[in-house]
N, C-alpha and C positions, 0 to 999 in steps of 0.2 A: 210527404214531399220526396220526389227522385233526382236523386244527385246523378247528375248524366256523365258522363265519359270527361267532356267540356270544360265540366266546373268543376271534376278535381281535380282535371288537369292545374286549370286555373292555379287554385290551392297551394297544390305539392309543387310546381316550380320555383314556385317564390321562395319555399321554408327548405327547397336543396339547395338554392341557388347559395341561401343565408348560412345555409349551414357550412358548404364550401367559402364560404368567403368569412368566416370568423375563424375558420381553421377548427371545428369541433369535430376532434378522431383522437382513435387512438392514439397514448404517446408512444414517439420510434423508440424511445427504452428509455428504463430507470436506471439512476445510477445504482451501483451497488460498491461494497468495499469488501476488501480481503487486507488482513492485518499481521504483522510477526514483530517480535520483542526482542531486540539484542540488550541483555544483561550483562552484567559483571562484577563482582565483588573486590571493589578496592582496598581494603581491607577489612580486618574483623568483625570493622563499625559501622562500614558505610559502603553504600553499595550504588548502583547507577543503571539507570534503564532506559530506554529510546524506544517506542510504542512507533512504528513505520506504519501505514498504512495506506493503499493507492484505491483512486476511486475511478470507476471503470464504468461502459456501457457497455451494451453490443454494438458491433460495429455490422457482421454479418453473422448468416446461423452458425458459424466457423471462429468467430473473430473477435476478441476485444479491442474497443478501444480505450485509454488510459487518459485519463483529461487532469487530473492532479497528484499531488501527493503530499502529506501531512504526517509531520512527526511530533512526538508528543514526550516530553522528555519526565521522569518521574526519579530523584536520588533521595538519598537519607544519610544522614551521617555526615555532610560536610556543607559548605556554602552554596547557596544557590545562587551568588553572586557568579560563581566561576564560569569558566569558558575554556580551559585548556580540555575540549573532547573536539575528537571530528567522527565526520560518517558519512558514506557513502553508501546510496541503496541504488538497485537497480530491477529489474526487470530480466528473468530466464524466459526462454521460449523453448525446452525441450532439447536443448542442448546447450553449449557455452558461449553462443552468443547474446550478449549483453544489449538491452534495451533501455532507452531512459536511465539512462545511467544521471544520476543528480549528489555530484560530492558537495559537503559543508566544510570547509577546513578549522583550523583550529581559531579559532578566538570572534567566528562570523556569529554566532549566538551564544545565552549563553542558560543555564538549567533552569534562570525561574520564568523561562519565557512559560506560557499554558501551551503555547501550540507554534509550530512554525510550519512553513509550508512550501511547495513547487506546483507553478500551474501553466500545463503543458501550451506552448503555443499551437493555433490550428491547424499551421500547416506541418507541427514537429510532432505531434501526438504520438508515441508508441502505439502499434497493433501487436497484438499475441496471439498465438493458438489457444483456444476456447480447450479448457485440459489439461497443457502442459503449461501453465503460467506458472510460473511460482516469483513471489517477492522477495529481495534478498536484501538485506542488511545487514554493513560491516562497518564497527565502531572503534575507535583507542580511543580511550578512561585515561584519566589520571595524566596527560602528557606534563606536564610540567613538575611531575614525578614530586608532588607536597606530600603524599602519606606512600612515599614507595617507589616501584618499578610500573612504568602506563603498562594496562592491562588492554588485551582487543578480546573481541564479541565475533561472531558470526551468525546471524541466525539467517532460514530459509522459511517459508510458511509453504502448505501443502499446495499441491498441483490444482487451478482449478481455471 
């Protein structure tokens, strides 16, 4: 039996038309994430971490875009009931301008959450240079100075 020109036309119209119309392609990107850790040792015994970490797509072959961001808080040595820390993280673009900037102040959360979070609205999404991104996070420990003098953190995570 010969399949003519006609009849696969026939065929293949229908199963592109289908396939355009359920949206089967590739996806425009995957998220991915980049993560940095501001520590501090509040005293001998007890210590305090905040795990930053922003999740990202491409935006162009040039460009991220930034759609949330999640922090993850991890102490030892004292209550997890507490709340006197703040922190602020943001976004570098290759020089000192500040992107996504998202401050927590002191008493909005508090260490035994598992995870807290910021999620970009669409029309406010940071973009950065694909490269020079780096994520920054800046914490005070201890404000309410229970075991001491508040301690601050800075961390940066690499360029990417």
């Amino acid at each position: 039996m010969r399949i003519t020109k006609k009849r696969t036309a026939a065929i293949v119209a229908p199963l592109a038309a289908a396939v355009m119309l359920a949206g089967i392609s590739t996806p425009e990107a995957v998220a991915a994430s980049k993560s940095t850790v501001c520590s501090a040792s509040i005293n001998p015994t007890s210590d305090a971490k905040i795990t930053v970490k922003t999740y990202y797509v491409k935006k162009t072959n040039t460009t991220w875009r930034h759609d949330s961001r999640y922090y993850y808080p991890e102490s030892h040595g004292f209550s997890k009931r507490r709340s006197d820390f703040a922190i602020t993280s943001y976004l570098l673009d290759g020089g000192q301008t500040r992107k996504g900037v998202d401050r927590r102040k002191k008493g909005e959360v508090r260490w035994d959450l598992v995870s807290f979070s910021t999620q970009f609205p669409l029309s406010g999404r940071p973009v950065t240079k694909k490269g020079r991104t780096r994520l920054v996070a800046e914490a005070w420990y201890n404000m309410d100075g229970i075991n001491g003098w508040p301690v601050d953190c800075k961390a940066k995570s690499f360029a990417f």
